[in-house]
C-alpha positions in Angstrom: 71.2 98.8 83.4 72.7 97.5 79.8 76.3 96.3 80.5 76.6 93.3 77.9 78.8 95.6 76.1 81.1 95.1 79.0 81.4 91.7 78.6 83.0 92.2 74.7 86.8 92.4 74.9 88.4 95.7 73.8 90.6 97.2 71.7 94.8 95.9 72.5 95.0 99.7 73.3 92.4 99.7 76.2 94.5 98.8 79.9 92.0 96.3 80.7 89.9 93.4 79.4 86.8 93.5 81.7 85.2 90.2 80.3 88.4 88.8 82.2 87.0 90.6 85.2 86.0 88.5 88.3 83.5 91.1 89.5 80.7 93.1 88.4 82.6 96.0 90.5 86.1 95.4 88.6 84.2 96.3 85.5 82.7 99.3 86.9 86.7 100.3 88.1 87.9 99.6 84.7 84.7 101.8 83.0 85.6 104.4 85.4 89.1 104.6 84.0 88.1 104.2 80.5 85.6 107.5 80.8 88.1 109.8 82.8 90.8 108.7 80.2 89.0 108.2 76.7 91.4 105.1 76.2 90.8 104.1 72.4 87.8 101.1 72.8 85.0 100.2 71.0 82.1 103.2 70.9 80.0 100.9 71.7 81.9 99.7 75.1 82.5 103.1 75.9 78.7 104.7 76.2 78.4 101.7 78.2 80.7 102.8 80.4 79.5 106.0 80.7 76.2 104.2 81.5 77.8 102.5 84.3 79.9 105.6 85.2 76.3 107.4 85.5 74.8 104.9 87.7 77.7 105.0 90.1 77.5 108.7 90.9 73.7 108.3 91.5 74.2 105.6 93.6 76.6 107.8 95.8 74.2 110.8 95.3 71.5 108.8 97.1 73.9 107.3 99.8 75.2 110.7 100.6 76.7 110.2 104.2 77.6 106.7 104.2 81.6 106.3 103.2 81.6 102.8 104.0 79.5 101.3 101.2 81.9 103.0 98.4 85.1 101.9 100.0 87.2 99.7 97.4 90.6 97.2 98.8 93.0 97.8 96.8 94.9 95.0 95.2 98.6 94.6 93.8 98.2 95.9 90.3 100.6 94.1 86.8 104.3 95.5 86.5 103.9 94.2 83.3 100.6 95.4 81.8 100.8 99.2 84.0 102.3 101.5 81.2 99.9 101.0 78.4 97.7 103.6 77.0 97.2 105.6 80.1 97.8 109.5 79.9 101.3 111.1 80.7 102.8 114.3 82.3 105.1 116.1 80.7 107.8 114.4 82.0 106.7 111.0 81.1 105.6 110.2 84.6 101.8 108.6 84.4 98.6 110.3 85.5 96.5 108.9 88.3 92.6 109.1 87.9 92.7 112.7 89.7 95.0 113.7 86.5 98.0 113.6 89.4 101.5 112.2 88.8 102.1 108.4 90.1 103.5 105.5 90.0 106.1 104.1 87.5 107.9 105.5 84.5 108.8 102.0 83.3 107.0 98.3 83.6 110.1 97.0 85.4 111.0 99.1 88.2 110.4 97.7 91.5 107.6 100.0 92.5 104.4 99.3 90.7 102.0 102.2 89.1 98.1 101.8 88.5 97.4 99.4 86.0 95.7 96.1 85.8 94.4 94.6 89.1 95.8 91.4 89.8 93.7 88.7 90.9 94.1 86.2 94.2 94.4 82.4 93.3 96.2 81.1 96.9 98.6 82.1 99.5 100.1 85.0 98.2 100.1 83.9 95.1 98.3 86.8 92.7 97.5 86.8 88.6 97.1 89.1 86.3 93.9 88.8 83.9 95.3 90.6 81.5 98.7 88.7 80.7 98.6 85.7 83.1 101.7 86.5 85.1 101.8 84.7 88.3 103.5 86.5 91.6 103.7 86.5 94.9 101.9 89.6 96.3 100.4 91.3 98.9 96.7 93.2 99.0 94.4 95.0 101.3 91.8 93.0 99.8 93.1 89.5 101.0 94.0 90.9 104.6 90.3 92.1 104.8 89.1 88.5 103.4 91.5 86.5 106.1 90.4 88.6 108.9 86.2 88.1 108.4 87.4 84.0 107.8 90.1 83.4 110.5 89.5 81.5 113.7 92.4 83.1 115.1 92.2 84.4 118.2 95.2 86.9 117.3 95.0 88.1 114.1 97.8 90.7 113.5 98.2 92.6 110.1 101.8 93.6 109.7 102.8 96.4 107.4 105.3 98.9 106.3 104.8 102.6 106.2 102.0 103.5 103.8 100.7 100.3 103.3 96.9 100.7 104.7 97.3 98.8 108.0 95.5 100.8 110.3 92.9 101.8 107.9 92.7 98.5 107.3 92.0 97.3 110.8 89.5 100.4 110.9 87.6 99.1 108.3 87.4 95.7 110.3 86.6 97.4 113.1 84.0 99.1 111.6 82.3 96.8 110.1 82.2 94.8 113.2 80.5 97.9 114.7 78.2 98.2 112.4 77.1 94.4 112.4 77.5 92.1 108.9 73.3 93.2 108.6 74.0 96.2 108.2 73.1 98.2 104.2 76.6 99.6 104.5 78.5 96.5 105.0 76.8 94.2 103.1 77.6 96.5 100.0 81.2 97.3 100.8 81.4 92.8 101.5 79.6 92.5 97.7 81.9 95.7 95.9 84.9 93.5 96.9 83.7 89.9 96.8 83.9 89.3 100.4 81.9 86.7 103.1 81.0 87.9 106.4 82.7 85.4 107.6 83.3 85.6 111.4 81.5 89.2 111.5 78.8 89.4 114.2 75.3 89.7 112.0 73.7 92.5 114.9 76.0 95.9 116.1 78.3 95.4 118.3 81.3 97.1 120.9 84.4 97.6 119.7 87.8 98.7 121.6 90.1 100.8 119.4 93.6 100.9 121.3 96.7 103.8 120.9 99.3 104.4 122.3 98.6 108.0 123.4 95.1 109.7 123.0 97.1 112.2 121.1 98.3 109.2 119.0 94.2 108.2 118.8 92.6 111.9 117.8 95.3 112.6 115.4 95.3 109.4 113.9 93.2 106.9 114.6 89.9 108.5 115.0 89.9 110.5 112.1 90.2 106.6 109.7 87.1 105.5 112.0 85.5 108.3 111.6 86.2 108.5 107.9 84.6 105.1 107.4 81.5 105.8 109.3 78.2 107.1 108.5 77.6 110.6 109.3 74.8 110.2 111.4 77.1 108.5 114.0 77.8 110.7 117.4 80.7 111.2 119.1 82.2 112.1 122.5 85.5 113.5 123.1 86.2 113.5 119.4 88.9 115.7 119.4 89.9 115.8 123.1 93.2 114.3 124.2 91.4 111.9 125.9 89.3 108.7 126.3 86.8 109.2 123.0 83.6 107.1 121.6 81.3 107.2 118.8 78.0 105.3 118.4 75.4 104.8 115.9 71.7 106.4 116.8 69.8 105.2 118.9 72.7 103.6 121.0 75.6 105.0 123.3 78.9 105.0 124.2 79.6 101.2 125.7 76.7 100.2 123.9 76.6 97.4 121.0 76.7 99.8 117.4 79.8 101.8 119.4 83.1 102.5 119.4 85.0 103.5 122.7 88.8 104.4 122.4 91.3 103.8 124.6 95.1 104.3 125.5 97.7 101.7 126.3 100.2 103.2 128.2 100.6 104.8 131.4 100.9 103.4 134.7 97.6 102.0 134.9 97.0 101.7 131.5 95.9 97.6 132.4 93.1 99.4 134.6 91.4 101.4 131.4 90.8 97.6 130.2 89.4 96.0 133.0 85.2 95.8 133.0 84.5 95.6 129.4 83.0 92.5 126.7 83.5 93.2 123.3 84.3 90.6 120.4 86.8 92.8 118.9 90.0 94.7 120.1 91.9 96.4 117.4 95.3 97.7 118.3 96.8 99.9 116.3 100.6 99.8 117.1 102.9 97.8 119.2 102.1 98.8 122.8 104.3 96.6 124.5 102.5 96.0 127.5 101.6 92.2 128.5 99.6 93.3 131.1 97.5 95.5 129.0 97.5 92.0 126.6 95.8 90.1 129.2 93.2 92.7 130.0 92.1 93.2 126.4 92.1 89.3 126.3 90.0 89.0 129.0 87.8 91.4 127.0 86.9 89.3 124.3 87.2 85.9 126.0 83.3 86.6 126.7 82.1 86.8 123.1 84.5 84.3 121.9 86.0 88.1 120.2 89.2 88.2 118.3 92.2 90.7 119.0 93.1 92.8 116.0 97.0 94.2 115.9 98.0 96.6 112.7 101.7 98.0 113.2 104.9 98.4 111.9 107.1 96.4 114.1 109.8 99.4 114.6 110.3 98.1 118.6 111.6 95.0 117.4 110.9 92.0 119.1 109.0 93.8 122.2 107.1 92.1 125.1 104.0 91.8 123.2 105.3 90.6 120.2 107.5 88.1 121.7 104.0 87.2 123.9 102.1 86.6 120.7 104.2 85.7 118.1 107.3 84.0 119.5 106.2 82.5 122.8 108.3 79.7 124.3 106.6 77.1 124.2 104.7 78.3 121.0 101.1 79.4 121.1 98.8 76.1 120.0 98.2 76.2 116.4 96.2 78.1 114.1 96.3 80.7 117.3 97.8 82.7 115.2 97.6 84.2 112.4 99.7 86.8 110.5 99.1 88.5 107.4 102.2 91.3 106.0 101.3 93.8 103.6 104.2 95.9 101.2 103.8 99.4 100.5 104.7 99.2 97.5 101.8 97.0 96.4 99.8 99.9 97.3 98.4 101.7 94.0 97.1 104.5 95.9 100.8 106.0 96.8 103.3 108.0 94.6 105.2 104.7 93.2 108.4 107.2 92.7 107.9 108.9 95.8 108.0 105.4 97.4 111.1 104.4 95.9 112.6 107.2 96.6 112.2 107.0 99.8 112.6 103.1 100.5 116.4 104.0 98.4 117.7 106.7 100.8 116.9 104.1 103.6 119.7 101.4 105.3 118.8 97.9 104.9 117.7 97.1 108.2 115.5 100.4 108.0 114.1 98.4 104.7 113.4 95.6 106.5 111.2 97.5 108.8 109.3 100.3 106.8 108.9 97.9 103.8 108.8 94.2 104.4 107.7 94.4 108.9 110.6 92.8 109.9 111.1 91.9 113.7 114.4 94.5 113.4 114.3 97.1 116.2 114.5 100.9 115.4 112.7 103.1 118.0 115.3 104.5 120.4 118.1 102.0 118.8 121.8 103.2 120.0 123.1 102.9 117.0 120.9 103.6 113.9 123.0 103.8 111.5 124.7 100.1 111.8 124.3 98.4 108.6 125.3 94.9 108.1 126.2 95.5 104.5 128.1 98.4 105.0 129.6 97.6 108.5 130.1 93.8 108.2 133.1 92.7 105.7 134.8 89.5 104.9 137.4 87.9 107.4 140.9 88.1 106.4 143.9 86.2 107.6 145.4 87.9 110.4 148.7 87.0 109.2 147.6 89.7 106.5 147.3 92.4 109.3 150.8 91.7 110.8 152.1 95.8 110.5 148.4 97.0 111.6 148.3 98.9 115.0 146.2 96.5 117.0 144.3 97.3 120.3 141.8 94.8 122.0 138.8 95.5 124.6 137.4 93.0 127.2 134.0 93.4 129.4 134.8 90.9 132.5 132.3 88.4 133.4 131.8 85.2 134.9 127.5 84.4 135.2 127.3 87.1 132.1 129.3 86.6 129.2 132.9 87.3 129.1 133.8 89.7 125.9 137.2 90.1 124.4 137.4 91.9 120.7 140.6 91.3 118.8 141.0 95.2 117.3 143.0 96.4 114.2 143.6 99.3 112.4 144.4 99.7 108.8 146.5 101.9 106.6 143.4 103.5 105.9 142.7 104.6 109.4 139.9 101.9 109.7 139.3 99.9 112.7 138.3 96.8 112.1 137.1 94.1 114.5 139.3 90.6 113.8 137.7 88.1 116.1 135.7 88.1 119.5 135.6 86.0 122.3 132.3 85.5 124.1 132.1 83.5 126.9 130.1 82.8 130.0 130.4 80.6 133.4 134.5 80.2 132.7 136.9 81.1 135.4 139.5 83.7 134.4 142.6 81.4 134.1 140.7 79.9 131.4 140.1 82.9 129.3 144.3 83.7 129.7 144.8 80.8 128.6 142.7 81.1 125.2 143.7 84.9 124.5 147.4 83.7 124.5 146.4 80.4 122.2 144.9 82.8 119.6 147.9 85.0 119.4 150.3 82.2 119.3 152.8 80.9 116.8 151.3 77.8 115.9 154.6 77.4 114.8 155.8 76.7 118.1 152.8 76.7 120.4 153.2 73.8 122.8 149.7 73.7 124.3 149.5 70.7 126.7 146.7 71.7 128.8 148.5 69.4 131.3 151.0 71.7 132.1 150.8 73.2 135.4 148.1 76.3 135.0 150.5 78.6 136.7 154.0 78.2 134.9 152.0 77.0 131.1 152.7 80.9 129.5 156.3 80.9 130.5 157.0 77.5 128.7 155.0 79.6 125.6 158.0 81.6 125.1 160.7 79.8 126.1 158.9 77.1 123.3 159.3 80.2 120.8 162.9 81.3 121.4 164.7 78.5 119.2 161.1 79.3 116.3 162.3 80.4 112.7 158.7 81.2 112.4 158.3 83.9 115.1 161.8 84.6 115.4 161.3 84.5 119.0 158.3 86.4 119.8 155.8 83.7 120.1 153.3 85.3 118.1 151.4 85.4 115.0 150.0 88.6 115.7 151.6 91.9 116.6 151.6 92.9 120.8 148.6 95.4 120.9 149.1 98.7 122.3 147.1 98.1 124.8 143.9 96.2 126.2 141.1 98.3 127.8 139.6 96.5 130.5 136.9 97.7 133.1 138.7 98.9 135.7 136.3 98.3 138.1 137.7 94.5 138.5 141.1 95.4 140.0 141.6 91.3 141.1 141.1 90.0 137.4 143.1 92.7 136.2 146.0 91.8 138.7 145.8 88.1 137.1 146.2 89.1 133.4 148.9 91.1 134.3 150.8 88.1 136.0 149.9 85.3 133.6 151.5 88.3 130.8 148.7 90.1 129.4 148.5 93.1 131.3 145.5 95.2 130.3 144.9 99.3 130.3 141.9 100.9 132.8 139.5 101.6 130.0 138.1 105.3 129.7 133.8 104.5 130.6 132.4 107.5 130.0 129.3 106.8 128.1 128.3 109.4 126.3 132.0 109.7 124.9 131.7 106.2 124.0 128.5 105.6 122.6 130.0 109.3 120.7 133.0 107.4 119.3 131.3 104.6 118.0 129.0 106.5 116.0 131.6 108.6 114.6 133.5 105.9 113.5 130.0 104.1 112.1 129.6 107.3 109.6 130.2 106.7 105.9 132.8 109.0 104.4 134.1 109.0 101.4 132.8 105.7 100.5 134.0 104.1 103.4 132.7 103.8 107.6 135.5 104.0 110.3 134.5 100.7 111.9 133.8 97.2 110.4 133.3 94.0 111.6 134.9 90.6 110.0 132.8 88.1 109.2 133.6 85.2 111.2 131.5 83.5 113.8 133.2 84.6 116.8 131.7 88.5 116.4 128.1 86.9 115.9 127.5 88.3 119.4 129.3 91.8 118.7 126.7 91.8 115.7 123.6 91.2 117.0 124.3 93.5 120.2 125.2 96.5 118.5 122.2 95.8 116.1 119.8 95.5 118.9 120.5 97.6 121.7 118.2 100.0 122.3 117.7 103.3 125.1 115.8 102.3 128.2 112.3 104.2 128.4 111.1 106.1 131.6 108.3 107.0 132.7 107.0 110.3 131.2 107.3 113.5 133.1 110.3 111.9 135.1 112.8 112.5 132.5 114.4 115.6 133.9 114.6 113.9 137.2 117.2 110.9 135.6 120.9 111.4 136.3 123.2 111.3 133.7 123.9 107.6 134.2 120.2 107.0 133.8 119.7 108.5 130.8 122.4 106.5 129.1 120.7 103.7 130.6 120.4 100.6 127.5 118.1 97.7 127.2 119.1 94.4 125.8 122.5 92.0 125.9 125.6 94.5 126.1 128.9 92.8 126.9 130.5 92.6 123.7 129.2 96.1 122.7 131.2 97.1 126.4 134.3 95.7 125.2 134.0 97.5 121.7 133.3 100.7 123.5 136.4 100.0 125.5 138.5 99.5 122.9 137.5 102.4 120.3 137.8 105.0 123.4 141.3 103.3 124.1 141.9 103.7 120.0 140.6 107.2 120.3 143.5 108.2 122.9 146.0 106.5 121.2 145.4 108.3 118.1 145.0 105.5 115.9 142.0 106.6 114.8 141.0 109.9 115.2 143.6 110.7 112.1 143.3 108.5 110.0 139.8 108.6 110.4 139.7 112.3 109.6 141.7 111.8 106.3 139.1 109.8 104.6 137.3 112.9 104.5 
């Protein structure tokens, strides 16, 4: 058909310049919105966009069946150029193409609305065709076009909620099924302004990985089967179980089908085992190294690719840390990882987005938007936020009439943990300075504690002195001290120091060398209880901070990172109760915290004052 019209550049008013268009399909986009809209062009553009509109739905009339041919990427679309001329509720919010509310109210805000497709120059680097900004941006497009090119052998799409991942892995996948000779693909590769690339040209097997066959027929079947032709059969397509579709003429196992599988279990490596395929697509982080290797071993045969979309909400797991931060590193160009942001997608409720993303905690944010490495599933503390929880260090000299208490997790081949613990006027505790230590002997760590709450005024501090008499010389340096006036110290005697009580012997030491310590309360439910109360935000303030300093680095990242231990499924109600407060990752520091807030706790230096911020 006639579209040399097309090629004329409209009216300011129209939201698109389609003579700036890349693509013969961008034009047909743009017609598309000029129809449904009437945008104010040239009469002459706009019956040839009708035109165009027309031929479009015949060509879907007479390709009934076949999804995959009409399936458009969506790219990031102009903050600057996305509020003009298109149509408006009521309350000022902009109409989508099904006459729906989306996106943006204004060009600035940082969730974008439908507007003017941006175009890819390199990187991440995108442009707009309409006013020539240049910015860094993400697009389902560009992950498509780096999975059919890489020579990865991992290629792993990371992406916040919303943001297409696993439909975009399903469209990989299913194009790989289908072959790159295929009608279908070869007109969803020419809609976008793909190359094959590394796609197989005949049908091929492809393993689609879950979690859980639940997690595969309520979610991961439904986007293949979505994308596939209707003639395709299927096996077990709604089952809670091992599933397959195929293409006629073939069967499940057989090149043109899918067969999908689970990736957990006890011998979930087993499902793995006996199968060639050149593509695996796993869709979420299952963990498992030893399903890895078996789903390596798959493609190692057709020199396939492994395929991971997921939001990395486990953190630096086994299998991440296997692919992506193996020590030594994985040879290069191995590799290759491609993020994509929600709220580049133009397909999603921009406000609804931001609304959501702003009732989130910045570490949740660095998950759900940007696929951080930040651990959430089955965290111990969720609601720990380094912005809200982490404040600047202050003198301690400034905290002299604070209430102190300290906590310490005894340990000689695992760190040693001491927290220096203060609470203000406000009722706040607040977590001075840390000591974190391993493979030192206990008069060592005396020695220290009793340096950092010295006068330095009057601290002697040979370290010649003999290592059982050097304390006593401590004081009797202070007694003649204007500084101290006697004491010694340049912080107040805490209330108490909750130690484990399960080392009687190191106890006994600090209590001769004059630091006797307190049998801390270890119940762990009450503990884990304490802390998060304390963490809770009331009246614009949490119970518990953190100073700044590099000495609680370790306190940080532990109480950041620790995470529930999984069981096995169905064993749950056989765990004890010590079991099921059972944690996963580095927790010596966190110990000594939980020591010294239950210690707090029954002193009463916190429970009040905490309650009065309400």
């Amino acid at each position: 058909m006639d579209v040399t019209a097309l090629r004329l550049v409209p009216q300011p008013e129209a939201p698109d310049a389609p003579g700036l268009q890349a693509s013969y399909y961008d034009r047909l986009r743009w017609a598309l919105y000029v129809v449904r809209h009437g945008c104010r062009v040239d009469p002459g553009i706009f019956a040839a966009c009708q035109r165009l509109v027309a031929w479009e739905v015949e060509q879907r009339k007479a390709h009934t069946g076949h999804p995959l041919r009409f399936v458009e990427l969506w790219r990031p679309e102009c903050r600057l150029c996305s509020d003009i001329t298109w149509p408006r509720a009521a309350d000022g919010r902009l109409l989508n193409t099904s006459g729906k509310p989306c996106g943006r109210t204004g060009p600035h805000d940082d969730v974008p609305m439908h507007g003017v497709p941006m175009h890819h120059v390199s990187g991440d680097l995108h442009r707009c065709p309409r006013c020539g900004v240049e910015e860094e941006r993400t697009s389902q497009r560009e992950m498509v076009r780096r999975f059919l090119q890489s020579e990865a052998l991992y290629f792993v799409a990371l992406g916040g909620n919303r943001s297409s991942k696993s439909w975009s892995g399903s469209v990989c996948g299913v194009m790989t099924a289908m072959g790159a000779a295929h009608p279908d693909v070869v007109e969803l590769l020419r809609r976008n302004g793909l190359k094959p690339g590394r796609l197989p040209q005949a049908p091929s097997l492809v393993l689609a990985g879950s979690i859980t066959n639940d997690d595969s027929r309520d979610y991961l079947r439904p986007i293949y089967d979505s994308l596939l032709p209707d003639a395709w059969e299927w096996s077990a397509r709604f089952a809670a179980q091992t599933a397959s579709t195929w293409q006629p003429g073939s069967g499940a196992g057989l090149p043109g089908s899918v067969l999908f599988k689970t990736t957990s279990g006890a011998d979930a490596s087993k499902r793995w085992q006996g199968t060639s395929t050149p593509l695996v697509h796993n869709d979420e982080d299952h963990g498992d190294v030893e399903v890895l290797r078996e789903q390596l071993r798959a493609v190692a045969d057709q020199g396939g690719r492994w395929l991971g979309t997921f939001t990395p909400t486990r953190g630096k797991s086994r299998l991440v840390v296997d692919v992506l931060f193996r020590d030594p590193p994985r040879a290069s160009g191995e590799v290759e990882v491609y993020r994509l942001d929600p709220v580049d997608n133009p397909m999603i409720d921009g406000d609804a987005m931001g609304r959501w993303l702003a009732s989130m905690t910045a570490k949740e944010r660095d998950v759900r938007r940007y696929a951080r490495f930040v651990q959430l599933d089955g965290l111990v503390h969720p609601t720990w936020d380094e912005s809200v929880h982490v404040v600047p260090a202050i003198d301690p000299a400034e905290m002299a009439d604070w209430p102190r208490v300290d906590g310490l997790d005894f340990g000689f081949r695992a760190p040693f943990a001491y927290l220096w613990g203060a609470v203000d006027p406000r009722g706040v505790l607040h977590i001075i300075r840390a000591r974190y230590v391993p493979q030192v002997n206990t008069d060592a760590h005396i020695y220290e504690v009793h340096r950092a709450e010295a006068c330095p005024a009057c601290w002697p501090g040979p370290d010649d002195w003999p290592a059982d008499r050097w304390w006593d010389r401590r004081f009797r340096a202070a007694e003649s001290c204007a500084v101290c006036n006697g004491s010694g110290r340049a912080v107040p005697e805490p209330y108490a120091r909750a130690a484990d009580p399960a080392d009687a012997d190191a106890r006994d030491r600090w209590a001769a060398m004059g630091l006797p310590t307190t049998a801390a309360i270890k119940a762990r439910r009450e503990g884990y209880g304490a802390i998060d109360q304390l963490l809770e935000v009331r009246n614009g303030s949490p119970g518990l901070v953190v100073h700044d300093h590099p000495s609680t680095a370790p306190l940080r990242k532990e109480i950041s990172e620790l995470a529930w231990k999984d069981h096995e499924a169905g064993k749950r109600s056989q765990l004890t109760v010590h079991r099921e407060t059972e944690v996963v990752g580095a927790d010596h520091a966190w110990d000594a915290l939980r020591y010294l807030v239950m210690e707090a706790r029954r002193l009463r230096l916190v429970d009040y004052f905490h309650e009065s911020r309400k």
